[in-house]
PyMOL Python script that loads the backbone (N, CA, C, O; Angstrom):
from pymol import cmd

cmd.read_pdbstr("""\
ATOM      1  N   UNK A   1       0.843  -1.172   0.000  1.00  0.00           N
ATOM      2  CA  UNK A   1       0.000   0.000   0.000  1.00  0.00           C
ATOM      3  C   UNK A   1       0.886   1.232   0.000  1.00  0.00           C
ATOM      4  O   UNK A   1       1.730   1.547   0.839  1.00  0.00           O
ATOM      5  N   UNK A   2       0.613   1.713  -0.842  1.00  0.00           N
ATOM      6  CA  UNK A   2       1.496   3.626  -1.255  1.00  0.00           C
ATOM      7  C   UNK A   2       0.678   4.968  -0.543  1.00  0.00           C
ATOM      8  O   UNK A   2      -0.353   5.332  -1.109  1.00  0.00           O
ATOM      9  N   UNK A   3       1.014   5.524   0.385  1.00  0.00           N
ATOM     10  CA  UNK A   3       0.955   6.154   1.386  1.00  0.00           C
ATOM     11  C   UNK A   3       0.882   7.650   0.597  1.00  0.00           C
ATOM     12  O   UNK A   3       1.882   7.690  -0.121  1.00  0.00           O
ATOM     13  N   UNK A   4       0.350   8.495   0.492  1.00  0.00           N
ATOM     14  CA  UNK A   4       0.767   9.786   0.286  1.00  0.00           C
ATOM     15  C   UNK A   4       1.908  10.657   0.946  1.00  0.00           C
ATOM     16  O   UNK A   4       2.188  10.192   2.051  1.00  0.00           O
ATOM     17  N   UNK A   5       2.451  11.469   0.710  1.00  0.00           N
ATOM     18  CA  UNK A   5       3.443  11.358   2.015  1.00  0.00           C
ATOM     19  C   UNK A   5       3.199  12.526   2.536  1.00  0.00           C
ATOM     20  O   UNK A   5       4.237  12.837   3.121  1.00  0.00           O
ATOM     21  N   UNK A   6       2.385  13.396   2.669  1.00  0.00           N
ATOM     22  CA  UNK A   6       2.106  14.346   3.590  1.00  0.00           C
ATOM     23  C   UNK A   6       1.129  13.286   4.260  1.00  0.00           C
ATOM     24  O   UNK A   6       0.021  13.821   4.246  1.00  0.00           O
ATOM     25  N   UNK A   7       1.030  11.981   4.861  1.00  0.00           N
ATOM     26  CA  UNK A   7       0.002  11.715   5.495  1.00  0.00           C
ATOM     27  C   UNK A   7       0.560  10.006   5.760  1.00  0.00           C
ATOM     28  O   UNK A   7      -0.165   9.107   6.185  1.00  0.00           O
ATOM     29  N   UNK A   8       2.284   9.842   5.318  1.00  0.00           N
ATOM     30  CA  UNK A   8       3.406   9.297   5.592  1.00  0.00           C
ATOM     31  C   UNK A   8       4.060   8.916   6.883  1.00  0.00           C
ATOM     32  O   UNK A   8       5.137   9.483   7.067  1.00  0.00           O
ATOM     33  N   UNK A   9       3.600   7.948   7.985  1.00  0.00           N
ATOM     34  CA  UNK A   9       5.235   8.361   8.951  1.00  0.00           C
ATOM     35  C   UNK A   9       6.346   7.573   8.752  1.00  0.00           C
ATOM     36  O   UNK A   9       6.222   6.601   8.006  1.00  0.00           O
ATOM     37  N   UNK A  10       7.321   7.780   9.228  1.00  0.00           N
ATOM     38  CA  UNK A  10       8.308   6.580   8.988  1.00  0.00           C
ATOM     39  C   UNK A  10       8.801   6.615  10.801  1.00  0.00           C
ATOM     40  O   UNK A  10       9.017   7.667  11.402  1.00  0.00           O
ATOM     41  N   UNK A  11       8.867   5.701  11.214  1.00  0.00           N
ATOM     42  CA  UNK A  11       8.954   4.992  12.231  1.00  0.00           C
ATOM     43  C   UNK A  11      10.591   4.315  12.907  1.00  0.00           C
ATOM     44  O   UNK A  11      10.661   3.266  13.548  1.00  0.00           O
ATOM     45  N   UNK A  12      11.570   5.050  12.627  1.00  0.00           N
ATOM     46  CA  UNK A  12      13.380   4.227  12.788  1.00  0.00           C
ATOM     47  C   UNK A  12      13.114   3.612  13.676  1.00  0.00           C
ATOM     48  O   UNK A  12      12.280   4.009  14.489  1.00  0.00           O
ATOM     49  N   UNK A  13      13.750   2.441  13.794  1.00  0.00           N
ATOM     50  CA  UNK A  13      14.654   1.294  14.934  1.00  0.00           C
ATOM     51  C   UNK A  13      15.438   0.996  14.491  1.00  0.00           C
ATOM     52  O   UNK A  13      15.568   0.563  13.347  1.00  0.00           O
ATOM     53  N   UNK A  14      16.547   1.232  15.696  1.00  0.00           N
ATOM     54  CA  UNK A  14      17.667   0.536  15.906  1.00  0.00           C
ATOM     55  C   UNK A  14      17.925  -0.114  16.629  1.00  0.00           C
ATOM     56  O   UNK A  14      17.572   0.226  17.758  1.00  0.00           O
ATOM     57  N   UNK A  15      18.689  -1.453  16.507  1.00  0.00           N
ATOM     58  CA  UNK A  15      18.945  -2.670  17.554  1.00  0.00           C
ATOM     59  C   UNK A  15      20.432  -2.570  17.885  1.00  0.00           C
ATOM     60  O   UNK A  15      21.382  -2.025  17.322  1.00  0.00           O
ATOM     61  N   UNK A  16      20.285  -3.337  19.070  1.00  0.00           N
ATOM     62  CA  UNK A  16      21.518  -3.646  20.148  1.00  0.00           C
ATOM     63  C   UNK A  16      21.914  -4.904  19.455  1.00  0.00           C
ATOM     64  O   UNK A  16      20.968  -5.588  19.063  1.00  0.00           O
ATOM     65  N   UNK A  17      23.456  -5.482  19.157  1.00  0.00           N
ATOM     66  CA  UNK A  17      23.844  -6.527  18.427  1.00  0.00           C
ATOM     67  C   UNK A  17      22.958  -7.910  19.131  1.00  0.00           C
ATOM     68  O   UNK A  17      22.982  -8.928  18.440  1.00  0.00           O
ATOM     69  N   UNK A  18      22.200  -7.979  20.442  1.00  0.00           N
ATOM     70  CA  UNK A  18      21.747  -8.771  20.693  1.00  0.00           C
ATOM     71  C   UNK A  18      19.867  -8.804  20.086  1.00  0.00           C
ATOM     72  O   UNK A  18      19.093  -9.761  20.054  1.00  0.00           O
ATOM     73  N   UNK A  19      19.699  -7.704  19.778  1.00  0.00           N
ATOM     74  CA  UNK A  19      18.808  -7.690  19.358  1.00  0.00           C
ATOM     75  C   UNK A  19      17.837  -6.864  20.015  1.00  0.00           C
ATOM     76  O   UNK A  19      16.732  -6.685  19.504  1.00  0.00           O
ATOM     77  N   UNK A  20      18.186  -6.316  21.178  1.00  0.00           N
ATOM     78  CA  UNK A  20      17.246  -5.170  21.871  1.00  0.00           C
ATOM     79  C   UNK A  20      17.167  -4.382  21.110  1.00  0.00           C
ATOM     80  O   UNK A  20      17.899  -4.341  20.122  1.00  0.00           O
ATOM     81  N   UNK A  21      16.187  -3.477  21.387  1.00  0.00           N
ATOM     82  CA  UNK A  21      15.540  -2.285  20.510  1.00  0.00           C
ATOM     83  C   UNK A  21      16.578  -1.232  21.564  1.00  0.00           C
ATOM     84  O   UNK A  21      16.725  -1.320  22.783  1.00  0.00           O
ATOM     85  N   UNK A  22      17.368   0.018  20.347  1.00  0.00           N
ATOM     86  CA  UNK A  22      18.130   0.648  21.315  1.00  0.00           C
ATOM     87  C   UNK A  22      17.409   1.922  21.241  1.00  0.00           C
ATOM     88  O   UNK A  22      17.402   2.788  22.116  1.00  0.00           O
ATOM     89  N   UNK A  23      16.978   1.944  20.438  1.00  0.00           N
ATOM     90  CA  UNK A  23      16.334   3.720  19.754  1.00  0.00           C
ATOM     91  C   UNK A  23      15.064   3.002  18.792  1.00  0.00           C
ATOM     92  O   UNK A  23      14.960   2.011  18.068  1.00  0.00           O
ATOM     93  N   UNK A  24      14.295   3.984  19.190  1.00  0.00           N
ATOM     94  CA  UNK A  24      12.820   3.858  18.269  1.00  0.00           C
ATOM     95  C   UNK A  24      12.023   4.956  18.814  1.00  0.00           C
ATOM     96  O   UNK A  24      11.888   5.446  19.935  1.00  0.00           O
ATOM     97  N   UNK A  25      11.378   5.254  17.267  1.00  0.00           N
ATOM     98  CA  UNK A  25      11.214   6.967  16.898  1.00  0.00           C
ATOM     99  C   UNK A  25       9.500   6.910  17.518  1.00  0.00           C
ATOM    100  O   UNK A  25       9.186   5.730  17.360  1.00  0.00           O
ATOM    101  N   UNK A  26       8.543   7.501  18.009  1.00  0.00           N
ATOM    102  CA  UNK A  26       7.627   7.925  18.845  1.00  0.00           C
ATOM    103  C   UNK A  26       7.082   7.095  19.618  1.00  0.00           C
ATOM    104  O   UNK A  26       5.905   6.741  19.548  1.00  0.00           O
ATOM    105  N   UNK A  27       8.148   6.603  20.662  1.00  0.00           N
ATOM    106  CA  UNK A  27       7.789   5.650  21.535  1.00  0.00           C
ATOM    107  C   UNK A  27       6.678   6.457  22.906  1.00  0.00           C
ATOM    108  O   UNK A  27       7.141   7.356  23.608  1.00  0.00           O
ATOM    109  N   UNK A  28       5.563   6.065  23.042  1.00  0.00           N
ATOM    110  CA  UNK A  28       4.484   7.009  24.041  1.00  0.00           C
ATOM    111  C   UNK A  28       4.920   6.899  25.414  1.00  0.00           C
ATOM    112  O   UNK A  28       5.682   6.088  25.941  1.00  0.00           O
ATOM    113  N   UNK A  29       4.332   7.805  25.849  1.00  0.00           N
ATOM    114  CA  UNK A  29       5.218   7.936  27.458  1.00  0.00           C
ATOM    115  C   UNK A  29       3.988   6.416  28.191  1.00  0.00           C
ATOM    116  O   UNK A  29       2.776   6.263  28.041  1.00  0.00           O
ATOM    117  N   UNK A  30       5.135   5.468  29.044  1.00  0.00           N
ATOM    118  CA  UNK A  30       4.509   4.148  29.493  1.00  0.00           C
ATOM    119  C   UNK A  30       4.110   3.302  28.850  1.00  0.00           C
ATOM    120  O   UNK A  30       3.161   2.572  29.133  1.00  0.00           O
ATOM    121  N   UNK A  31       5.085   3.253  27.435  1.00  0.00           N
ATOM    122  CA  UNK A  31       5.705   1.779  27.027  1.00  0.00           C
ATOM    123  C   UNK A  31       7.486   1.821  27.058  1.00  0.00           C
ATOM    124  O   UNK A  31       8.100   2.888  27.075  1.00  0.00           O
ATOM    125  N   UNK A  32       7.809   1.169  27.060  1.00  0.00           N
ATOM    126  CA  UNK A  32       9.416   0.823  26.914  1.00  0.00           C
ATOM    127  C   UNK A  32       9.391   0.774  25.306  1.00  0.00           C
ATOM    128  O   UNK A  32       8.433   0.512  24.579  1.00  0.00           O
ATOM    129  N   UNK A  33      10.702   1.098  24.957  1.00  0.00           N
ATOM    130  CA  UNK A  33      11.144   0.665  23.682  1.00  0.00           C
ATOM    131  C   UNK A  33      10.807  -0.504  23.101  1.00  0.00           C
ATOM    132  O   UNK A  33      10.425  -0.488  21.931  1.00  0.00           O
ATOM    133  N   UNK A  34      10.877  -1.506  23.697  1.00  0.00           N
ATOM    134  CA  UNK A  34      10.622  -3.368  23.225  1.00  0.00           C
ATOM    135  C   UNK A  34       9.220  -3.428  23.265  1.00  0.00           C
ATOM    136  O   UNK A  34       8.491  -4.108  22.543  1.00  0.00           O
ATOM    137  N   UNK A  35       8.942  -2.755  24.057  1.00  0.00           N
ATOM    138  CA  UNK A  35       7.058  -2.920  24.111  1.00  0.00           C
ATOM    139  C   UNK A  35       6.479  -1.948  23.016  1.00  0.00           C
ATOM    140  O   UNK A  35       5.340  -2.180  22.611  1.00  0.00           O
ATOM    141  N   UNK A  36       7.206  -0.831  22.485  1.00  0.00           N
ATOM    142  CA  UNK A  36       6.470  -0.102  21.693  1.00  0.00           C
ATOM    143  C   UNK A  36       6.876  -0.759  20.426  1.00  0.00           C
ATOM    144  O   UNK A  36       6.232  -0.451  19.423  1.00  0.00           O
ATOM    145  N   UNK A  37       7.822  -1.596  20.316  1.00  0.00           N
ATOM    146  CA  UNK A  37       8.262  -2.079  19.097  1.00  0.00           C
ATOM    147  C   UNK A  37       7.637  -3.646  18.449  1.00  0.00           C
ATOM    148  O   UNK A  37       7.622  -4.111  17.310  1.00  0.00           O
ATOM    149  N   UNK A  38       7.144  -4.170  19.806  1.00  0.00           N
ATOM    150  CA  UNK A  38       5.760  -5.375  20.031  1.00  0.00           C
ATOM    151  C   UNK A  38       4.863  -4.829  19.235  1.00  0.00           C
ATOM    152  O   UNK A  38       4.463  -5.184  18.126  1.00  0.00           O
ATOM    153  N   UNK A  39       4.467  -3.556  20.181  1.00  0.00           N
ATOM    154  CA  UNK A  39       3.192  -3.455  19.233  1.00  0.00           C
ATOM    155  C   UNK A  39       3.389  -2.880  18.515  1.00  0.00           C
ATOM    156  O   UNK A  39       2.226  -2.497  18.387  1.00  0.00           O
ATOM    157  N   UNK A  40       3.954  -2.301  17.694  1.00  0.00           N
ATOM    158  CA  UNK A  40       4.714  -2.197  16.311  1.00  0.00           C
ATOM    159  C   UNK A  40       4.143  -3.106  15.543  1.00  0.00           C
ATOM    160  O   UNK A  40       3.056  -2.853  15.024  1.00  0.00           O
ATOM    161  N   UNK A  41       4.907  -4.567  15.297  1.00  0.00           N
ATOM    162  CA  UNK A  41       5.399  -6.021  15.144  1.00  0.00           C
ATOM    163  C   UNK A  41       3.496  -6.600  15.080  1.00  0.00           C
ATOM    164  O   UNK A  41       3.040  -7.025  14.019  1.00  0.00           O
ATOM    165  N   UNK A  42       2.745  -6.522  16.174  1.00  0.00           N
ATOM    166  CA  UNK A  42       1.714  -6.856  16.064  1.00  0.00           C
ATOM    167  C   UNK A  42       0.756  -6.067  15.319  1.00  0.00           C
ATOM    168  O   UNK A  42      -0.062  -6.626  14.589  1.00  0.00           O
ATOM    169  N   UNK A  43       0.795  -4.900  15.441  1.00  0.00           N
ATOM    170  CA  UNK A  43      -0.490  -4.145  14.502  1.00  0.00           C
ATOM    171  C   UNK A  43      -0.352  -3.791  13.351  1.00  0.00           C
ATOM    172  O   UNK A  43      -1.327  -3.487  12.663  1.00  0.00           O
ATOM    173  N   UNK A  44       1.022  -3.754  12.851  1.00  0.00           N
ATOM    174  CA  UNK A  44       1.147  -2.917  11.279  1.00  0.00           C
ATOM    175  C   UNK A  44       3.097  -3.342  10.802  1.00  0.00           C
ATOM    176  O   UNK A  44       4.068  -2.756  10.324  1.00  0.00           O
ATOM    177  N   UNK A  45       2.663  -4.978  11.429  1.00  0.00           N
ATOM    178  CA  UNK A  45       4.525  -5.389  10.955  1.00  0.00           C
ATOM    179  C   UNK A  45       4.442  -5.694   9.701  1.00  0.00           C
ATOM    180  O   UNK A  45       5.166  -6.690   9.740  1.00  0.00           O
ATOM    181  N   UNK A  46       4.136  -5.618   8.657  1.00  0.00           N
ATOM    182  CA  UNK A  46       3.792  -6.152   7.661  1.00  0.00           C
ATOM    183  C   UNK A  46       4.255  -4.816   6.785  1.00  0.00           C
ATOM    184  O   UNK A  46       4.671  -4.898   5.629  1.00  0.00           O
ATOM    185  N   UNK A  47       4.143  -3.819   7.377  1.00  0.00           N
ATOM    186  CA  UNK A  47       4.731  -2.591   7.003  1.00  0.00           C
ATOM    187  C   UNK A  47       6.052  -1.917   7.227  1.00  0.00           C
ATOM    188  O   UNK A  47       6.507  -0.839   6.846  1.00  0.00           O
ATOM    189  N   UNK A  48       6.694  -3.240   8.231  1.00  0.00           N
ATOM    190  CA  UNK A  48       7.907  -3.012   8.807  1.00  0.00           C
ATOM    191  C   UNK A  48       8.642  -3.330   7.352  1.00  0.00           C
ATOM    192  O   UNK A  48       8.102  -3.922   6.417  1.00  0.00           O
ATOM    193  N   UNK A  49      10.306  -2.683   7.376  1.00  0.00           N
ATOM    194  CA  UNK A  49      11.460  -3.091   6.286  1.00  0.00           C
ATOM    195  C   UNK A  49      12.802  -3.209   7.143  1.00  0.00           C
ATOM    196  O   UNK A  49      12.976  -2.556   8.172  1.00  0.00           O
ATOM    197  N   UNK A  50      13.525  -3.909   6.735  1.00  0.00           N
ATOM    198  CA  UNK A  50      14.838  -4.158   7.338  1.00  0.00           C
ATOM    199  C   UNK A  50      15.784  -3.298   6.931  1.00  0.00           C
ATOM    200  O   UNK A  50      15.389  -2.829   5.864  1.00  0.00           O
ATOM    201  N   UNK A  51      16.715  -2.893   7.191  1.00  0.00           N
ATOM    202  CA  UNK A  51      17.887  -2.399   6.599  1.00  0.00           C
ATOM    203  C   UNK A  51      19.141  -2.595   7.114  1.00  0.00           C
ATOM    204  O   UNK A  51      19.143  -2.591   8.345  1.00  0.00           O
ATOM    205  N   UNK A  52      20.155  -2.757   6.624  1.00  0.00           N
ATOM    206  CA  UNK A  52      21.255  -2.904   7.277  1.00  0.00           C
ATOM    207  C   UNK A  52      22.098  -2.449   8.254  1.00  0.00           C
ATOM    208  O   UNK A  52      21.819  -1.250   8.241  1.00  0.00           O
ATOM    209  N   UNK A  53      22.907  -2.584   9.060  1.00  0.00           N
ATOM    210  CA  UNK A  53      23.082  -2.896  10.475  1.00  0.00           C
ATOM    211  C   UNK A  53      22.333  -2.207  11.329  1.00  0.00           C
ATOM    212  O   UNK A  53      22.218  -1.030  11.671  1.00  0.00           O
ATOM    213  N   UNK A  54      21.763  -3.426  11.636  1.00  0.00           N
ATOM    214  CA  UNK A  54      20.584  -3.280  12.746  1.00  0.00           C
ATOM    215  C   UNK A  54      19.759  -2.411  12.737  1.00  0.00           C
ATOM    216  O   UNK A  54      19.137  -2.137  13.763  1.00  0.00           O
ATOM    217  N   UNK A  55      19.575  -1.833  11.693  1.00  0.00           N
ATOM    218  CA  UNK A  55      18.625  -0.503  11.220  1.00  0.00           C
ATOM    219  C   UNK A  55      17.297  -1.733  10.754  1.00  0.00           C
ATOM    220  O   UNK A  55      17.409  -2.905  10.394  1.00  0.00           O
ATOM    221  N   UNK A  56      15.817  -0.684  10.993  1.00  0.00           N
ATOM    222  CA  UNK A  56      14.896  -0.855  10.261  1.00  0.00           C
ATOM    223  C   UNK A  56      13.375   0.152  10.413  1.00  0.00           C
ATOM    224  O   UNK A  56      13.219   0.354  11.617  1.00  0.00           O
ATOM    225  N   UNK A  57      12.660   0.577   9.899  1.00  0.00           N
ATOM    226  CA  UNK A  57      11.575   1.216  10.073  1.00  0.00           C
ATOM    227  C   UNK A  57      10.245   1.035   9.582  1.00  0.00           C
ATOM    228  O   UNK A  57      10.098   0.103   8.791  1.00  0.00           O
ATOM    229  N   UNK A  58       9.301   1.682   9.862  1.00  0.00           N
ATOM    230  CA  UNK A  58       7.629   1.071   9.308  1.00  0.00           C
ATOM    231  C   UNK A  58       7.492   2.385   8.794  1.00  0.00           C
ATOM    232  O   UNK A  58       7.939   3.468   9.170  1.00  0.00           O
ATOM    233  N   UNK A  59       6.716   2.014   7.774  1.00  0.00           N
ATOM    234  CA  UNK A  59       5.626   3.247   7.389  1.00  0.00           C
ATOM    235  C   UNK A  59       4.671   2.750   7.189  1.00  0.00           C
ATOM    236  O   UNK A  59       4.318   1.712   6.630  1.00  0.00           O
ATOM    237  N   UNK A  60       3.834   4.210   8.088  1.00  0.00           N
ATOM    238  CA  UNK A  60       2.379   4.088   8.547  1.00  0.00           C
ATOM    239  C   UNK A  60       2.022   5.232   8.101  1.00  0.00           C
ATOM    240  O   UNK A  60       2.740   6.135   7.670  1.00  0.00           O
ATOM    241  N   UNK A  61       0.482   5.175   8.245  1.00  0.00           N
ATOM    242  CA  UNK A  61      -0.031   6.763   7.773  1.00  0.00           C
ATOM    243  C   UNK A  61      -0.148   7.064   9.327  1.00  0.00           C
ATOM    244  O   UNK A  61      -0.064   6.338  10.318  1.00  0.00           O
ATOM    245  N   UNK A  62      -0.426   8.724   9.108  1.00  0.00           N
ATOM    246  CA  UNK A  62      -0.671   9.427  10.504  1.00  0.00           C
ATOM    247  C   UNK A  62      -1.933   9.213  11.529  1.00  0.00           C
ATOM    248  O   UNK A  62      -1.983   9.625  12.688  1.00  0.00           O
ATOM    249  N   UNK A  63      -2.964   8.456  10.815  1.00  0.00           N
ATOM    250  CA  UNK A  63      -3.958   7.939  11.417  1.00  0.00           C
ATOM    251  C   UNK A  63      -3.695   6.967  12.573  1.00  0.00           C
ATOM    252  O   UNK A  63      -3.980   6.997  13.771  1.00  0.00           O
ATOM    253  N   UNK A  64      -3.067   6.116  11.810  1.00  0.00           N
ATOM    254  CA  UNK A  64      -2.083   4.315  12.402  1.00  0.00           C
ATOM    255  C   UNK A  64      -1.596   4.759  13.520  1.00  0.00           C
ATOM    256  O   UNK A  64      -1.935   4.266  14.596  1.00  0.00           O
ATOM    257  N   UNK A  65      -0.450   6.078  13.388  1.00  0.00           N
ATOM    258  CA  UNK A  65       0.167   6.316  14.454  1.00  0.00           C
ATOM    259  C   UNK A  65      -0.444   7.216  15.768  1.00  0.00           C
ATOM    260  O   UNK A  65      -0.042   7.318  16.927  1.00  0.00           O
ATOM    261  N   UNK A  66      -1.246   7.635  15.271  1.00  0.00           N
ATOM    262  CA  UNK A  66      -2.000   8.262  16.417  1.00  0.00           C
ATOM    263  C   UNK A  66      -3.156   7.311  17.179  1.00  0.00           C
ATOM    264  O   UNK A  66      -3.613   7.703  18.253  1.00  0.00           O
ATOM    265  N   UNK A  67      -3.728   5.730  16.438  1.00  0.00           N
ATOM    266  CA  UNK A  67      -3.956   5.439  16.980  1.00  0.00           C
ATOM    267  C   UNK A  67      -3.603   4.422  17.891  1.00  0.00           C
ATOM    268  O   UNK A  67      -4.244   4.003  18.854  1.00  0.00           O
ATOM    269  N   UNK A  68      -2.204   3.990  17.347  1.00  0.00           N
ATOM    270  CA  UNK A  68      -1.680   2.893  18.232  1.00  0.00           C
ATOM    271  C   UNK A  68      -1.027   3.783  19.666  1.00  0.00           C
ATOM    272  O   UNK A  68      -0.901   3.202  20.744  1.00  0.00           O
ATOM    273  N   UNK A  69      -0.645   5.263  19.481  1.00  0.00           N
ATOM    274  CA  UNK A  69      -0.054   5.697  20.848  1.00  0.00           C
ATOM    275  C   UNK A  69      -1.091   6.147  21.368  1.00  0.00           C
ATOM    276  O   UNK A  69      -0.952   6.778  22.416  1.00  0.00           O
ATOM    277  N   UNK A  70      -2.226   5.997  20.899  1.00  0.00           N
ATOM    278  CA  UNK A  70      -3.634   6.706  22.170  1.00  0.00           C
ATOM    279  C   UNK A  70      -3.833   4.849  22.975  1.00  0.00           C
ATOM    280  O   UNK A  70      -4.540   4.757  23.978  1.00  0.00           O
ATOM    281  N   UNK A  71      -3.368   3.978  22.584  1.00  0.00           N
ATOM    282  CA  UNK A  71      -3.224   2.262  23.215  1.00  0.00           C
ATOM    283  C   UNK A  71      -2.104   3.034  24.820  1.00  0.00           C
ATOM    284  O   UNK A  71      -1.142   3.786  24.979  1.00  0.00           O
ATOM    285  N   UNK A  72      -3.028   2.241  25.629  1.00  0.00           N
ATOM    286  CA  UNK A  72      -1.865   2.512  27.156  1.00  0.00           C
ATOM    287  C   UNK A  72      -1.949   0.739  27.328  1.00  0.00           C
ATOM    288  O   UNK A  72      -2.895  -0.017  27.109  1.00  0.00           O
ATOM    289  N   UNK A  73      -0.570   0.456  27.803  1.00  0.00           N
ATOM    290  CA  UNK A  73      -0.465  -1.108  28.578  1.00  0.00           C
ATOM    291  C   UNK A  73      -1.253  -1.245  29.269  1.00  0.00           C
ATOM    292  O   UNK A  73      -1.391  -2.457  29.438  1.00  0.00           O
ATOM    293  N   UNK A  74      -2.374  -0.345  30.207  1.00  0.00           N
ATOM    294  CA  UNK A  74      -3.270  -1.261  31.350  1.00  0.00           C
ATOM    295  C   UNK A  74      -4.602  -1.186  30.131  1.00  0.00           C
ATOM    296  O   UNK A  74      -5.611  -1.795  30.488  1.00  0.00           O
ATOM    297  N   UNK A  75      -4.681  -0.477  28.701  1.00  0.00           N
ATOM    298  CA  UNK A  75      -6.042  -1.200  27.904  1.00  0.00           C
ATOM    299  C   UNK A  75      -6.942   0.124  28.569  1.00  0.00           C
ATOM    300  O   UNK A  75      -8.151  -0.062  28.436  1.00  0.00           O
ATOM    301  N   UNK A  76      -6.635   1.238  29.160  1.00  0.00           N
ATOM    302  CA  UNK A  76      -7.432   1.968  29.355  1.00  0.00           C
ATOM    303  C   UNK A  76      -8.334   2.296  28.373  1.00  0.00           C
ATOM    304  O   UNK A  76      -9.509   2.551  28.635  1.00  0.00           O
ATOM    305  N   UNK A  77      -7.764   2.312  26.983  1.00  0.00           N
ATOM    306  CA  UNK A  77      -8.331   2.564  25.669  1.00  0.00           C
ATOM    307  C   UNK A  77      -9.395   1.784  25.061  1.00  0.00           C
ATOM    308  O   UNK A  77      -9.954   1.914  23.972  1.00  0.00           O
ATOM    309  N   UNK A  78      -9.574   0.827  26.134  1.00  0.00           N
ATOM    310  CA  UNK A  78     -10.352  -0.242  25.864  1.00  0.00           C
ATOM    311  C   UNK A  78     -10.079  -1.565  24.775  1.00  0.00           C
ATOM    312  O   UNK A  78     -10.772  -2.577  24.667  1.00  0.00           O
ATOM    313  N   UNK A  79      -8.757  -1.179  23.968  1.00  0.00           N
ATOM    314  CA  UNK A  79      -8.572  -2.107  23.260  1.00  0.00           C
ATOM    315  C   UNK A  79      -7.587  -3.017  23.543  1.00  0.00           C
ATOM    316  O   UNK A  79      -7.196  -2.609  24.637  1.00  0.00           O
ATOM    317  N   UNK A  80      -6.720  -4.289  23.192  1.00  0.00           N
ATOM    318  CA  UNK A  80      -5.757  -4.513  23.557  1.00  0.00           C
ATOM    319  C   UNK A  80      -4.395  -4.724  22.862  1.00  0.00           C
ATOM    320  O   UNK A  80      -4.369  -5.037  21.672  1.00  0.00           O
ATOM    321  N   UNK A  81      -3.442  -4.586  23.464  1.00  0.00           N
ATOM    322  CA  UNK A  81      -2.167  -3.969  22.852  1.00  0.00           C
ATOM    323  C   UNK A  81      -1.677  -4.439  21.989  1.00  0.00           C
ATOM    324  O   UNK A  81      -1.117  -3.893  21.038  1.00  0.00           O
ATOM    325  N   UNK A  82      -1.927  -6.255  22.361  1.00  0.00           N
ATOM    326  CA  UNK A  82      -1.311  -7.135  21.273  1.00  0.00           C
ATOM    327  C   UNK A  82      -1.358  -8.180  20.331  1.00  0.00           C
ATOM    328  O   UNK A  82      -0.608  -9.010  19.817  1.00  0.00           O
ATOM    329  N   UNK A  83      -3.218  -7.602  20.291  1.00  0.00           N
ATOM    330  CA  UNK A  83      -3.590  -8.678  19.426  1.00  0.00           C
ATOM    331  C   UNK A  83      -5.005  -8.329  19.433  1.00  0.00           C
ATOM    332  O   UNK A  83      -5.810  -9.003  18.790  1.00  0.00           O
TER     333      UNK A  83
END
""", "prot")
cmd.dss("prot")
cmd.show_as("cartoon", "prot")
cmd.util.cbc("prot")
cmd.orient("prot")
């Protein structure tokens, strides 16, 4: 799917040689990096791309991303985080 790009995000991660998430771009305040990168992985991984060393990012539209960071870990949002 081709995104317009005023309506585009792109999403960086970078990993730790073990594979932790070291940096990742609008992580919401009360998830961790690995948890914002879960649900990443679960709602819109399919949109994820790899790139080389230990680089990779998603693109989402601005909708996607505003609605996966209005998601809090206790589900206040009523929905759930990872599935």
């Amino acid at each position: 799917m081709s995104l317009p790009a005023s309506n585009s995000v792109i999403i960086h991660a970078r990993f730790w040689p073990d594979a932790r998430v070291w940096e990742i771009a609008e992580c919401p305040d009360g998830l961790t990096k690995d948890e914002w990168f879960k649900l990443l992985c679960a709602r819109v991984g399919d949109r994820y791309q790899t790139r080389a060393g230990g680089r990779g990012f998603f693109r989402i539209s601005r909708g996607e991303l505003d609605e996966l960071k209005s998601l809090t870990p206790h589900g206040s949002s009523g929905a759930r985080l990872f599935g």
